[in-house]
C-alpha positions in Angstrom: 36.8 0.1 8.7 34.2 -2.1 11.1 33.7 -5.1 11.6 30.4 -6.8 9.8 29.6 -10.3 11.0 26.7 -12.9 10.8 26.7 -15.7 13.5 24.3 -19.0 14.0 25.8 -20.6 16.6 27.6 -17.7 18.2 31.5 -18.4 17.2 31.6 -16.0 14.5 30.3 -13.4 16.9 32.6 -14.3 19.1 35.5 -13.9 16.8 34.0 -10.3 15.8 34.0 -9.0 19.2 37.2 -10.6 20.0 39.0 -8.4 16.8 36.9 -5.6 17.4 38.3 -5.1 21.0 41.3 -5.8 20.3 42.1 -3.7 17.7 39.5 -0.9 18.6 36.8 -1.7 15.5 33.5 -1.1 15.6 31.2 -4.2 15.1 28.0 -4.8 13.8 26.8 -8.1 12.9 24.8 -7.9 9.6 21.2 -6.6 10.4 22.6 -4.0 12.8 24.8 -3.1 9.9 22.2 -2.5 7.1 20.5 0.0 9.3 23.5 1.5 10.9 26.4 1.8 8.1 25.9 3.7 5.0 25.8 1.8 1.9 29.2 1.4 0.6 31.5 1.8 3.6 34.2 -0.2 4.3 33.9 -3.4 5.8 35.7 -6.9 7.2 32.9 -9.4 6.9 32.7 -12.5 8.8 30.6 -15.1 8.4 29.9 -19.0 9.5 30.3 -21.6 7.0 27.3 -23.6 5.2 28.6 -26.2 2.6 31.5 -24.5 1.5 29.7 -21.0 1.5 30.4 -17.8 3.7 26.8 -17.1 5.0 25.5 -13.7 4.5 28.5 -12.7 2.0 26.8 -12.3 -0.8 24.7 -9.7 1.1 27.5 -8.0 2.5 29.3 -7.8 -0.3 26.2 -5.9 -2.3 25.6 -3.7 0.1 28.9 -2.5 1.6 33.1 -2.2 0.4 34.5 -5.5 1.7 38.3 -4.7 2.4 38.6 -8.6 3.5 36.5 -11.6 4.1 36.9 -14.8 6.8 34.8 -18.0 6.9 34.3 -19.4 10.1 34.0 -23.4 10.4 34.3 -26.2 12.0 37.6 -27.6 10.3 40.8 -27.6 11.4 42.9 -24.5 9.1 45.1 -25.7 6.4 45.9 -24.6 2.9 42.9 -25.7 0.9 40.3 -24.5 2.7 41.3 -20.9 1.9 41.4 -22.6 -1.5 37.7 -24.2 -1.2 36.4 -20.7 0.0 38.1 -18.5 -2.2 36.5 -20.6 -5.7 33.0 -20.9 -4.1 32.5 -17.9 -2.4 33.7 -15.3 -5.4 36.1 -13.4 -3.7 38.2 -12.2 -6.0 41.3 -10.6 -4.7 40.3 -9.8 -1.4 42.2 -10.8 1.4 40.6 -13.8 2.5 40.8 -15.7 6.3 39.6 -18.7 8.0 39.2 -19.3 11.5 38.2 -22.3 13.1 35.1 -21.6 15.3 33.0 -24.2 17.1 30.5 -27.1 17.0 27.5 -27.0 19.6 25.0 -29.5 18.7 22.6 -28.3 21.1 22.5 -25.1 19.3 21.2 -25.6 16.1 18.3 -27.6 15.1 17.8 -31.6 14.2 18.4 -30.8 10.3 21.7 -28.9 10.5 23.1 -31.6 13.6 22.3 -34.6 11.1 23.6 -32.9 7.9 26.8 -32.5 10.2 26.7 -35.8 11.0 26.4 -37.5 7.7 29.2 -35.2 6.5 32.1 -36.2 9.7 30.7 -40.1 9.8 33.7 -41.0 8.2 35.8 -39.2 9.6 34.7 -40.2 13.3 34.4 -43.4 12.5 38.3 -43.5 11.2 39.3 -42.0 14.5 36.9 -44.6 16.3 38.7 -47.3 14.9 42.3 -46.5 16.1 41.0 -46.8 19.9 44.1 -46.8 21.8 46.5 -45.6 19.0 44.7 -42.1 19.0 46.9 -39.4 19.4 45.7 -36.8 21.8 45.2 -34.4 18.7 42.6 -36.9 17.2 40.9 -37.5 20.5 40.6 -33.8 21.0 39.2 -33.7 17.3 36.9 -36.9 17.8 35.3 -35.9 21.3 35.0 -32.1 19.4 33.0 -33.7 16.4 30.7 -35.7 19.0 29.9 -33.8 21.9 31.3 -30.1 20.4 33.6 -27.4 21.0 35.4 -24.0 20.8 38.3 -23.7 19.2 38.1 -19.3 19.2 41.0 -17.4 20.9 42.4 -14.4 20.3 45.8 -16.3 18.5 43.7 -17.8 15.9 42.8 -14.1 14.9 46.7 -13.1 14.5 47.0 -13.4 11.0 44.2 -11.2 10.5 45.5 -9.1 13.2 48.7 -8.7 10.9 46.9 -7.7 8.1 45.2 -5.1 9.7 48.6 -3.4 11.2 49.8 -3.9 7.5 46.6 -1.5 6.4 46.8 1.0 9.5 43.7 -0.1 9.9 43.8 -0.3 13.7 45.3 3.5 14.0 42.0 4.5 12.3 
């Protein structure tokens, strides 16, 4: 198995390389892949998060035989965003992950910053409003949705980590 990935802001690369070391993958991010892999070999795609969709999925999934899929955003993990990704990106029963990447706002252009903004107004603007009565989880979130962050680490990758050992993937 490699590791197939397609990044915009660099997170989801990040995360790719961060597996692929660890658990002695190749990696390839999606262009490098389609001229480097042969059609139909098997694959762990990783890709950023547009409006609900895994970017570059649909691709990958054409092309080459997905063993797993992860969606990296810029929400915290819980139970429904698996949920979320799994109904709009088709996956079917793959083994699917998310990992909670990053927000740069000097990284991307004045479309895809205002687009975020519109979508996390309400929630800064909650978080604004309990001034001092912020817990130091909700300041961390509401100076991360404002000026940006990283949130990748080679923890966050554990589950997928365990689900590789479970294949023998990393023995391969």
């Amino acid at each position: 198995m490699v590791i197939v990935y397609r990044s915009d802001t660099g997170y989801t690369r990040e995360y790719a390389y961060l597996l692929g070391k660890a658990e002695k993958l190749r990696v390839y991010s999606l262009e490098e892949a389609k001229n480097q892999l042969e059609p139909g070999e098997e694959i762990l795609y990783l890709g950023p998060l547009m409006g609900g969709s895994i970017v570059g999925w649909k691709e990958a999934r054409k092309r080459f035989a997905p063993a797993g899929v992860c969606g990296v955003g810029m929400s915290a993990p819980a139970p429904q965003v698996a949920e979320n990704l799994a109904q709009r990106n088709e996956t079917g029963e793959l083994p699917l992950f998310y990992l909670q990447g990053g927000w740069a706002p000097d990284r991307v252009g004045w479309l895809k910053r205002h687009m975020v903004q519109m979508v996390t107004r309400s929630i800064r603007r909650q978080l604004e409003e309990k001034g001092e009565s912020r817990t130091p989880e909700e300041q961390v979130q509401l100076e991360f949705l404002i000026r940006g962050g990283s949130f990748v680490s080679l923890e966050n990758l554990r589950p997928i980590r365990d689900w590789l050992a479970g294949r023998g993937a990393a023995a391969d």
